[in-house]
N, C-alpha and C positions, 0 to 999 in steps of 0.2 A: 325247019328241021332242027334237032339236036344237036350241041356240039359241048363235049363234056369238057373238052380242053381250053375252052374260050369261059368256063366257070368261076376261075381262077380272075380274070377281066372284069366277067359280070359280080362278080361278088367285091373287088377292088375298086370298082364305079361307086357299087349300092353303099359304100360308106358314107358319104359326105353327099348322096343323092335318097331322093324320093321318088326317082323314077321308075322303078320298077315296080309296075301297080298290074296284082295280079286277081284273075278273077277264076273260082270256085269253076272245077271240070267234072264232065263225065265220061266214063267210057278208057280212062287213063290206063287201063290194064293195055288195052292198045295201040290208042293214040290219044293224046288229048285233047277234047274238043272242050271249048267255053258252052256252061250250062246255061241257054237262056233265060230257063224261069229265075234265076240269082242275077240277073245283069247287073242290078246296083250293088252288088255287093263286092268290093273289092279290100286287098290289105298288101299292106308293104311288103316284097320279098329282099331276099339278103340282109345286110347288118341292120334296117329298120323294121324287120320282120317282127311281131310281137311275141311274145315267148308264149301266149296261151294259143297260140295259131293251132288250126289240126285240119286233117283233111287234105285232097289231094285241090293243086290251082295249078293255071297254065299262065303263063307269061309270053307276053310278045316283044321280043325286041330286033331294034334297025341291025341290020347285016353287019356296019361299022361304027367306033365309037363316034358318038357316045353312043353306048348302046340302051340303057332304059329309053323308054317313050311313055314319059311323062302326059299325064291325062289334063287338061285343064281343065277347072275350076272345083279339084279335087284335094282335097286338104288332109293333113292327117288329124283325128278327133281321138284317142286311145288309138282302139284298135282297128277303128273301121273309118273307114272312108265314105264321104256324103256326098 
């Protein structure tokens, strides 16, 4: 679920993190669900976000800090992630 107040946290983690690795939604008008046909595609959200980013993504993160959930063997390349 959403928690607008705990953004202020997730966005003071994502500075000094790469954890929050988010992947392209559909359907975000009313919930966001992850689009399967894009599974490999993911990008940084928060302070490592790239500035040409566009589009709607959903992020998942743990209930308590830390909260990104860092993907392994996923590295940052510009703007996209492999």
């Amino acid at each position: 679920s959403c928690d607008h107040f705990r953004s202020v946290e997730y966005m003071a983690e994502s500075i000094n993190s790469d954890s929050f690795i988010a992947r392209p939604c559909v359907n975000c008008a009313l919930i966001c669900n992850p689009d399967d046909s894009r599974r490999n595609e993911f990008i940084i959200m928060g302070e490592g976000c790239p500035r040409n980013a566009s589009g709607s993504y959903v992020v998942e993160t743990n209930s308590e800090a830390p909260f990104g959930k860092r993907l392994r063997n996923v590295r940052r390349r510009n703007t996209s992630f492999f």
